[in-house]
Structures are given as structure tokens and as C-alpha cells.
N, C-alpha and C positions, 0 to 999 in steps of 0.2 A: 807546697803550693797547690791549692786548688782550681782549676779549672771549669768553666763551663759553659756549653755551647750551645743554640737552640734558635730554629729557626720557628718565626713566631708574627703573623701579621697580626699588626692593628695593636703593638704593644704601648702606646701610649692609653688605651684601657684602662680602666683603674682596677679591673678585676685582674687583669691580664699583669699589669704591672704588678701588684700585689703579691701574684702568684710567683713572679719571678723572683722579686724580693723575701720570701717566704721560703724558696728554696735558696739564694743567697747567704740566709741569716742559718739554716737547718743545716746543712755543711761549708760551712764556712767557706764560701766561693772570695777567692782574694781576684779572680780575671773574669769578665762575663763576654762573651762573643755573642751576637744576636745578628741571624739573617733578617729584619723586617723588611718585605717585601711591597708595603703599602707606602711610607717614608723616603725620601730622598735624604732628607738630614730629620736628624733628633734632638732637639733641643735640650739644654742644661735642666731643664722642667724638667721633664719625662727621664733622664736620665736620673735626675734624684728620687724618683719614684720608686726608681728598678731599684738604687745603690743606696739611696740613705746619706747616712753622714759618714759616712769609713773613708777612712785616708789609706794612703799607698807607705809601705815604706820601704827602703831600697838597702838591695845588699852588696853591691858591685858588678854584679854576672850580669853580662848583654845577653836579652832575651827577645830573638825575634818572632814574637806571636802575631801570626796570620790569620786573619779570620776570612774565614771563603764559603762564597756562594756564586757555585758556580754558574755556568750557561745550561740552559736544557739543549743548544743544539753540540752534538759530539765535534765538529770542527770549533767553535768558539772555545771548545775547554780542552781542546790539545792546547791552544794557541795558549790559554790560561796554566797551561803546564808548563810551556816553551818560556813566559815570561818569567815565570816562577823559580826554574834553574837556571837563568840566567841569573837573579836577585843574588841566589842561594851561592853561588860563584863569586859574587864580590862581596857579601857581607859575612861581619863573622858571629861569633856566640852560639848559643843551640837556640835549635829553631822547635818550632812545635805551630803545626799546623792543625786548625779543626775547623768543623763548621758541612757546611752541606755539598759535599761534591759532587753529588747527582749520578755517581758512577759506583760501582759494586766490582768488586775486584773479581770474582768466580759466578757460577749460576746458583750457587747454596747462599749467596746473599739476595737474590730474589724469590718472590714465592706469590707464584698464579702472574707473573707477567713477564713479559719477551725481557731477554738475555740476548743482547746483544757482545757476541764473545772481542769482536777486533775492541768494541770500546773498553772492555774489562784490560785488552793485552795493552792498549794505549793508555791504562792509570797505572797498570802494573808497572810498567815501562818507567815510566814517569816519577814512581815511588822508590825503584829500585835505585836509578838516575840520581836523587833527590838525598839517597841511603839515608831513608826513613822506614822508622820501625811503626808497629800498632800492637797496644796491649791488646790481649784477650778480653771483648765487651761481654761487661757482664749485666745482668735486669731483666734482658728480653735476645730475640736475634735479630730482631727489625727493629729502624727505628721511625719508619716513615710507613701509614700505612690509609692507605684510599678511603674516601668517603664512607662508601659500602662495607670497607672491612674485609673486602676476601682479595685484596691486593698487598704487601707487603715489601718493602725491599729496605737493605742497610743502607741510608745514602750518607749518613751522619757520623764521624769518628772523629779522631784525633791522630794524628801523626807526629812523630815524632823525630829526634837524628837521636846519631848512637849516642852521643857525651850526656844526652840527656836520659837517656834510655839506663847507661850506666851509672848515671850519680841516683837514679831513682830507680831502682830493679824490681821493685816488689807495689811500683802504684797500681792503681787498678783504677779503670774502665766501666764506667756505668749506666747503664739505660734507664731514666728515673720515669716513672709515672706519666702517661698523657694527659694532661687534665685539656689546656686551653691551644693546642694545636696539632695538627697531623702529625707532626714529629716529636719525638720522645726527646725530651732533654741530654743531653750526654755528659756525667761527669766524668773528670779524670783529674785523681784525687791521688798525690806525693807525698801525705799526712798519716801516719797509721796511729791510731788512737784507738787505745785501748785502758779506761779509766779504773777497771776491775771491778769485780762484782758492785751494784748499789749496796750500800751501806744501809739502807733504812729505806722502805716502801712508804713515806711519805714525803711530800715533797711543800717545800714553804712556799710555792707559787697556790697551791691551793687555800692560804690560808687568804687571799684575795678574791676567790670568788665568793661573789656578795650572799649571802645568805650563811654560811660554812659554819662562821662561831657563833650565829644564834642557833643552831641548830644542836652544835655544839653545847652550849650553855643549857638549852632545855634537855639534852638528854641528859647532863650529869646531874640537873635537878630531879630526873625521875631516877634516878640508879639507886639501890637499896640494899644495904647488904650488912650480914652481921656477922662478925667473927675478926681474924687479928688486922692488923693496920694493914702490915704487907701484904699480907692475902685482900684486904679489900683493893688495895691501889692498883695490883696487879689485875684481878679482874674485873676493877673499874676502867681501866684500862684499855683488856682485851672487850669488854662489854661494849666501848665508846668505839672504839676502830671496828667493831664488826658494825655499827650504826652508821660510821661515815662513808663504808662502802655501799653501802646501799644507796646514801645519800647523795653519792657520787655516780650513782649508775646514771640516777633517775639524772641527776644534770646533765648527765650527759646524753641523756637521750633527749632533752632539752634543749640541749645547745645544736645538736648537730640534728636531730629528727631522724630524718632516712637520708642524709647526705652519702654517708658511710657505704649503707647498704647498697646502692644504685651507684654508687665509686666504685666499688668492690665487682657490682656485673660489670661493669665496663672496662675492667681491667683482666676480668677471669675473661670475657668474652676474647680480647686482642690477646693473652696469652695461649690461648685455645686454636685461632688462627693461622699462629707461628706455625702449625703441627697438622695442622690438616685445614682443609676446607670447611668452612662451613655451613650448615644444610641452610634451606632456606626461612626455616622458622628460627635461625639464629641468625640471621641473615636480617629478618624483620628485628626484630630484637635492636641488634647493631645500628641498622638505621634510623628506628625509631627514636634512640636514645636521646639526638638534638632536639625531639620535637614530640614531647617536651619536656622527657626525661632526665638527658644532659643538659639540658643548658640551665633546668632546678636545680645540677651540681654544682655547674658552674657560676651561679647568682645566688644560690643561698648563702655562703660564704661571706660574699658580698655583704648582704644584707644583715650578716648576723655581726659583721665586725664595725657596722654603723649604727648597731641598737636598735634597728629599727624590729617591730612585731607589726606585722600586717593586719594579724588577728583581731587584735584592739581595733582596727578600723573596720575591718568585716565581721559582720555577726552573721551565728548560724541559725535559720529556721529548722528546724526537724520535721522530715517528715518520716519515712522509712528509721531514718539515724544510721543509715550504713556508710555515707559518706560523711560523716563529722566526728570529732573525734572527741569521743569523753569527757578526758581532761586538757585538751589542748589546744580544742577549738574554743572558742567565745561562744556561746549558746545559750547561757543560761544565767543570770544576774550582770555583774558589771565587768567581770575576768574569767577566766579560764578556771577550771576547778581546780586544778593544781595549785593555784595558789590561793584558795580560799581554803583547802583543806589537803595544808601539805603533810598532817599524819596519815590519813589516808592511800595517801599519792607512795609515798613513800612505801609501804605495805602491798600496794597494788602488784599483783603476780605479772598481769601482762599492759605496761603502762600506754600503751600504743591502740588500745581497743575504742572501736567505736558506741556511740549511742546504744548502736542495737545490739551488741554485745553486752552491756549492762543494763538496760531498761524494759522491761516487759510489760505489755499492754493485755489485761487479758476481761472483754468485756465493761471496760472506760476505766477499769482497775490498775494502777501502775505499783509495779512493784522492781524492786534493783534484785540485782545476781552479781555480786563481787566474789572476786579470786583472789585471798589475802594469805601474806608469804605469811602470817604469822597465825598461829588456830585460837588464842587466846586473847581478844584486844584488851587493852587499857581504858581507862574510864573514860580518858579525854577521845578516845578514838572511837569509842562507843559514841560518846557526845556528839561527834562528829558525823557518823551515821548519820544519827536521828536529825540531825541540820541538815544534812543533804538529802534526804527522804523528803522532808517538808518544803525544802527548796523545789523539789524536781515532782513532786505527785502533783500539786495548781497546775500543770503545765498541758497544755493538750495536743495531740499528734496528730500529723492530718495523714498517714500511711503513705503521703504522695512521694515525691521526690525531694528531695532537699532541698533548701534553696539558700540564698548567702544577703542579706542584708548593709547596703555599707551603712557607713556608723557617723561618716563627718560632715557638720554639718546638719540642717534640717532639713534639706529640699530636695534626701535622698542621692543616687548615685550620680553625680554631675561632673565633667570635664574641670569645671571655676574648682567645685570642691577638692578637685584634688592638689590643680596648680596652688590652691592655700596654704596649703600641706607642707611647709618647708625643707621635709627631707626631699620631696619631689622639684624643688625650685634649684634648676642648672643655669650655669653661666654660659658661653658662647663657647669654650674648652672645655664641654660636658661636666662639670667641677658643679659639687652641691654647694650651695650659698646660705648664708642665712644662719638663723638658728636653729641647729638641727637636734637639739635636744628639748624643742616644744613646737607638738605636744608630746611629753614623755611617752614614749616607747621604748619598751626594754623586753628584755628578751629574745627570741630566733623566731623569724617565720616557718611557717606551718610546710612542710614541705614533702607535705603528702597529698595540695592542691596543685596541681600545673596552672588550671587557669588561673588560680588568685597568683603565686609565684610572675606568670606571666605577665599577668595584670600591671602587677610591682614595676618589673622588668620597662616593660612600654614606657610607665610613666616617666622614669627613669630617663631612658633614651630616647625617647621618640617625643619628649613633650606633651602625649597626648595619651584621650583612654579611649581602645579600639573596644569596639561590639562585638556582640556573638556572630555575626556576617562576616565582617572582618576577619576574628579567629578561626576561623572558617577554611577560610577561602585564601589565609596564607600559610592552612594545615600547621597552624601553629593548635589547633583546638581540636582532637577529635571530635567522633560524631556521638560517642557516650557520653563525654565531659559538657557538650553543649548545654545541659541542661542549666549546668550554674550561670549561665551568663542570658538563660532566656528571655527574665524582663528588659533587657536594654534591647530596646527597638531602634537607636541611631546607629549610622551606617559613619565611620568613620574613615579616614584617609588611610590606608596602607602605610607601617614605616619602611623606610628602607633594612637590606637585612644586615645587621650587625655581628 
């Protein structure tokens, strides 16, 4: 049996929900416990959100799972211990208690705030009383940790009694990943699964992402080789998997952009916490991330498992080319260059590089600089070149700042134009309506822009598209990034913060 517990406002979210349901299906969670602290009741809706379609099925054993959130003042959660051993006296089966107790048994489960010792002796008490065990947590040593980042304390576990402790000896305890709340999710997991090494490093889920067997099918038309059958099959073979990894990379740095990377600080930074203080330039860092760092991790996601590409509706001007990107921004004919010239793309050494990283200006002369994995091209990739040279030399640079073009519509960047936009059209339970497969949009937002990312975001929830003043002045937009949003001179309504 898997368990798991997680205190989490505003879960009727569809990001937030998603996110739980996403750890539900990744270890297989059969019980979920959720503190929502915005909610009074949750509805059958939002329930199937978190759960899905999975049924229960039952083995005989009386299990009494408590799910607890406790009081923040220390006398309401004696009194919540006092009720609790009374329950624990007249009912029977094993018990297993999780969720948020707000108490920390010793001062080594806080770190950088007050320890209050009577309230530690009052849950020990209580635990002991209770003759409840706790595995060894493993992930992190906090699971709850302050805005700022340089607060931390355990307030999150599992408890358990002995019958349960013995029929299951060896589960384990786990602090999973922060994404969408102060506190870290907690599993505790009575499953040991061990499938033994993979058999085969490919896997038949890839044979669904859309492009794969044309990619597939053109390279074995280019493959050439003379000598016996088995010796070609073989090294048409390894010749074809050394191509799909490649071809894989580059997807994946497509699908996900810089999700990955800015998930990765945000998770080095809170394990770095546990262990020491942080100075204060990790300190800005840490805080910085909501705004608008994190909440790009936490909406691209979103946005990429709705199909939607923002791209397609924002175009890039170039001026500089140090904020646009190459192949991934819209800049230059009707799509991204990626997929005008995905031989190229493919070959590309560093697929993340901007304009000015590839285009040189020198006296009204434009000339390209690529970094290609390969020193020998192919004809079609040669071909290729000389199409994207002629593409990109008519073009002219104004040295200035960048700037971003939207795309829908004629009458340029307009409030109406976006509410047309059907992925942007919500119902009164913030739910997209409509047909949200036109106009086609495919692929992952660009998420190496906060403001267009934010842009998305507003529309999303707040019904409306805020201005450069606006971003402003709800420090949702640094004072470098204002530049992209400078021609919008209307002052819009403030949304509430979500």
C-alpha cells in the first residue's frame, strides 16, 4: 500500500491538480491525504481531477487512516492529541496517522527558527501514549520551508502503531520534490519493487511522439552501405539509434526548454538550506524564483500538456538578437526554424543559442556562424544552409533592443484579440471551453521569456492582458525585461494573486 500526504492550498487548480495526479500515477499512490487550507468541502469534480478513474479494492484488514492538520496554537493540538487517544482506545485495526502536525519532535527538526521544547515533549508524549512508530524520512530533512527559504522545519510525516510497523518492516518514508507548495509531499511506500535491470534502452511510448518514424524512415533512406547482409543490418541499426538519440535530445529540449534547468536550482537551492544558511545572493535567488522564474515552472507544464505554443502568436523583431532565440523563437518567415529545417536543428551543437550567437552583421553584410555536431554535411543539409542564408540575409537589424510582435488578428496586441483565442476562453470554474484545438497550436511555450510566459498566464486566470505598468508594479516584470512589453501604453486592472 502506498500512501500519500500533502498539504497544498488552492488544489482545485488544474495545474496544482494535475501535479498531484501526476505523482499519484508515478508511484502508484492507492490513499491520498490532502491538508487544503482555502476549501471547506471538495467536491466530486476536483476530486476526479487529483484521482482519475482508479477504484478501491479491499482485502479485509480495518485500517484506520487519519488525516491531520493540525492547530497552529500549542493548546488546540494537545486537545487534538487528547481526542485522538481517546478514538485510538475504542477502535481497532492498525492505525497510520499522516499529514501536517505542525510540531517537531526534537530542535534537529527545525532549522533557523524557535523550538519550542514543552511543545516537542507534548507530541512525544502523545506519540508514545498513541505507541506509534515513524520510519526513517528519506528525500530531504524538512518538509516545510518559508517563503524566503532560510526557515525550515519537519512538520509533515507519517505515524504509524506497531502491527503495522511489523506486517511492513522494511517501507520507506519519502520527501518528494516542491513544485506547487511550501511543503514537500510525503510518501510512505509498503511496495518494494524491483523489475531488474531494463531490458532494452528503447522504449514503445516513443514510437508516439509525432515526428519519430518520419525521421525514422528518412534516415534509413539516406543509410548506404556495402558488404554482407548481417554486417549491414547491424550497422544500419547501430547507424539508426545513434540518429534517434540525437533526435531525442533535441525533443526534448523542445518539449520541456529550460523547465528542467530552473526545477533543478530550485531544488539544489532548498537542499543546500537543509545544511547551512544561506547567504544573501542565494537568498535573492530563492526569492526571486516566484517572480518570475517559478511560477515559468510551474505554468509551462501546464501549457505544454494543452498544446498550446505561444510562439505562433508572438513574433520576434530583432534588434540586438540576444533575447530571441534562433530556432525557437518565431522571427523569421511563418514558424520557428526548427521546423523549417529540422536537418539542421538536429546537427545544431548548442540548440538553445540566440540570434546574436548565430548572425553577424558586419558593415550591412550578414553572414551566419554555426556549431555543427557533424564536420562533414550531407547534400540535403548543405541545401539547407543555402535556404536559410537567403532566408535570413533580406532581413535587416536595427542593433536596438528586441522587441515581440503579437500575431492574432490585424489590429495588433488587443485585450478582444486575445479573449478570441479559444485556449484563453474560461468558464466560471476557471475550465477552458471551446475548441481548443483552433487555431492549431502545437508544441511547448518558449520559456526562456517570463514576460510572454506571464502574458499566457494572466490570460488564463485573470481574464484579462495586463501592460508594462501593471507588470511593473506587481513586480511580477523586472525592470530589464520591461522592454518587451514597452509599446503597450494601456494601464490595466491588477489581478488578484493566484
Amino acid at each position: 500500500m502506498n500512501l500519500l500526504t500533502l498539504n497544498i492550498r488552492g488544489v482545485g487548480d488544474l495545474m496544482k491538480a494535475n501535479w498531484v495526479k501526476n505523482i499519484k500515477t508515478a508511484y502508484g499512490v492507492q490513499f491520498i491525504s490532502i491538508q487544503e487550507t482555502k476549501k471547506q468541502e471538495i467536491s466530486n469534480l476536483c476530486i476526479s481531477k487529483l484521482w482519475g478513474r482508479s477504484i478501491f479494492s479491499y482485502e479485509g484488514e480495518y485500517v484506520n487512516l487519519v488525516n491531520i492538520y493540525a492547530p497552529n496554537d500549542p493548546i488546540m493540538r494537545r486537545r487534538l492529541w487528547d481526542q485522538l487517544l481517546q478514538h485510538r482506545n475504542l477502535m481497532n485495526g492498525l492505525w497510520v496517522l499522516m499529514g501536517d502536525f505542525n510540531d517537531v519532535r526534537c530542535s534537529e527538526e527545525r532549522y533557523n527558527s524557535e523550538f519550542v521544547e514543552s511543545n516537542a515533549k507534548a507530541f512525544n508524549d502523545f506519540i508514545i501514549n498513541m505507541d506509534l512508530h515513524e520510519y526513517q524520512l528519506g528525500g530531504a530533512k524538512f518538509t516545510y520551508v518559508s517563503s524566503r527559504g532560510d526557515k525550515q522545519s519537519k512538520l509533515d510525516r507519517f505515524l504509524v502503531c506497531k502491527k503495522f510497523l511489523n506486517n511492513w518492516p522494511n517501507a520507506t518514508s519519502i520527501a518528494l520534490a516542491r513544485e506547487y507548495s511550501d511543503h514537500r509531499p510525503v510518501l510512505l511506500s509498503s511496495i518494494f519493487n524491483d523489475f531488474g535491470p531494463v531490458p532494452f534502452k528503447a522504449y514503445n511510448s516513443w514510437l508516439i511522439i509525432p515526428g519519430l518514424l518520419d525521421h525514422m524512415r528518412n534516415e534509413c533512406l539516406k543509410f548506404n552501405f556495402s558488404g554482407h547482409a548481417d554486417l549491414a543490418l547491424a550497422t544500419k541499426l547501430r547507424w539508426l539509434k545513434h540518429g534517434i538519440k540525437f533526435w531525442m535530445a533535441g525533443e526534448k529540449v523542445k518539449r520541456e526548454g529550460q523547465y528542467k534547468e530552473f526545477k533543478k536550482r530550485i531544488e539544489d537551492l532548498e537542499i543546500l538550506a537543509e545544511s547551512r544558511l544561506l547567504v544573501q545572493e542565494e537568498l535573492d535567488i530563492r526569492i526571486s524564483m516566484p517572480s518570475p522564474w517559478k511560477a515559468i515552472c510551474k505554468n509551462s507544464r501546464d501549457l505544454t500538456m494543452a498544446g498550446v505554443d505561444i510562439c505562433k502568436a508572438i513574433i520576434g523583431v530583432p534588434g540586438r538578437g540576444t533575447d530571441i532565440l534562433f530556432w525557437f523563437d518565431n522571427w523569421v518567415g511563418e514558424e520557428p526554424l526548427r521546423n523549417r529545417f529540422p536537418e539542421l536543428f538536429l546537427i545544431e551543437m548548442s540548440k538553445g543559442c540566440s540570434i546574436f550567437d548565430r548572425v553577424q552583421v558586419n558593415n550591412g553584410l550578414i553572414s551566419l556562424k554555426f556549431q555543427w555536431s557533424s564536420d562533414a554535411l550531407t547534400v540535403l543539409e548543405q541545401q539547407q544552409v543555402v535556404m536559410l542564408s537567403n532566408l535570413i540575409e533580406p532581413m535587416q537589424f536595427s542593433f536596438g533592443k528586441d522587441k515581440w510582435r503579437w500575431n492574432i488578428g490585424n489590429d495588433g496586441f488587443r485585450e478582444s484579440g486575445c479573449e478570441n483565442c479559444p485556449f484563453f476562453k474560461m468558464d466560471e470554474d476557471n475550465e477552458r471551453v471551446g475548441d481548443c484545438t483552433t487555431p492549431n497550436f502545437s508544441g511547448v511555450i518558449s520559456v526562456m521569456d517570463p514576460a510572454r510566459s506571464w502574458a499566457a498566464r494572466w490570460l488564463r486566470i485573470g481574464k484579462f492582458v495586463p501592460g508594462c505598468y501593471t507588470l511593473a508594479v506587481s513586480e511580477v516584470l523586472s525592470e530589464d525585461l520591461q522592454s518587451l512589453c514597452e509599446e503597450e501604453r494601456v494601464q490595466y486592472k491588477a489581478p488578484k494573486r493566484v
